[in-house]
N, C-alpha and C positions, 0 to 999 in steps of 0.2 A: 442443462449443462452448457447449451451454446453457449447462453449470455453469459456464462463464470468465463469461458475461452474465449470472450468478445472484449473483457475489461484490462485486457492487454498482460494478465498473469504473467503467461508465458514470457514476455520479453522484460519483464523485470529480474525473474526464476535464471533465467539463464544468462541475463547481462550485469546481475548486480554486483558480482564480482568487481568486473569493470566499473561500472560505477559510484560504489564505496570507492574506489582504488582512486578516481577523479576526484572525489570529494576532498582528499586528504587523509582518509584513516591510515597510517601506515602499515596494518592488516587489514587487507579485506575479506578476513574469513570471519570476523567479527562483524560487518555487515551480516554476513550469511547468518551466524548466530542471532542478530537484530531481528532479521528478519522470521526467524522463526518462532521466538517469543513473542513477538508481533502478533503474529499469528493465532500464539496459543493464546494472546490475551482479547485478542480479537472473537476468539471462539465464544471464550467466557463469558464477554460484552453481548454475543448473540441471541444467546439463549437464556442469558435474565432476560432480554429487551423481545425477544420474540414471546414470551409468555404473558406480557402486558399489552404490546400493540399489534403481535398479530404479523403472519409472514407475509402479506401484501405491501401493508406500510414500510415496513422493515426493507423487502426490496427495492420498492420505491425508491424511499430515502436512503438506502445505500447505493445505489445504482449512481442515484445524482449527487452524492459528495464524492462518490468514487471519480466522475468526470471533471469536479470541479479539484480533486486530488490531481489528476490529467494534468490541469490546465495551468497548477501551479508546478508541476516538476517541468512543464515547459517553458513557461516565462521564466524561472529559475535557471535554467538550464543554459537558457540565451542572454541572460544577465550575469552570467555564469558567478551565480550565489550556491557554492555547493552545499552549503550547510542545509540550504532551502530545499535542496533535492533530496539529499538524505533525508532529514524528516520527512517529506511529505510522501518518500518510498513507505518510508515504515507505517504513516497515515494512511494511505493507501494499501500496506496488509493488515493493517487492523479493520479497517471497516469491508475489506472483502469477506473476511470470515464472517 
């Protein structure tokens, strides 16, 4: 459970409010909605993909598009490209599930 509270969850869960709200949407409870189908679609992506490759690979390769997910809500962020942060929020709840 560390590493799920190491890929920075928490400060999207709690900021994304604010940060839908930066991007433009003029609700940002529809973020929060984003975020939660994300989620569940994210789930679904899991568990076909873990019964083919297996929960090592799976965290592996989730682990490192989840930092390369990181790395673009950053460079987005300072380029201030909001469209680029919203999506890559929502890339980044789909592939944590």
């Amino acid at each position: 459970i560390i590493f799920h509270e190491l890929t920075g969850i928490n400060a999207i869960m709690l900021y994304s409010n604010t940060m839908f709200k930066k991007t433009g949407l003029e609700n940002p409870r529809l973020g929060t909605y984003l975020i939660g189908i994300a989620g569940l679609i994210g789930l679904f992506i899991a568990i076909i993909i873990l019964k083919k490759v297996g929960r090592r690979k799976l965290l592996i390769t989730g682990h490192v598009l989840m930092a390369l997910c990181h790395l673009l809500v950053g460079l987005f962020a300072y380029y201030n490209i909001s469209m680029g942060v919203a999506s890559m929020i929502i890339v980044f709840i789909i592939l944590l599930f």
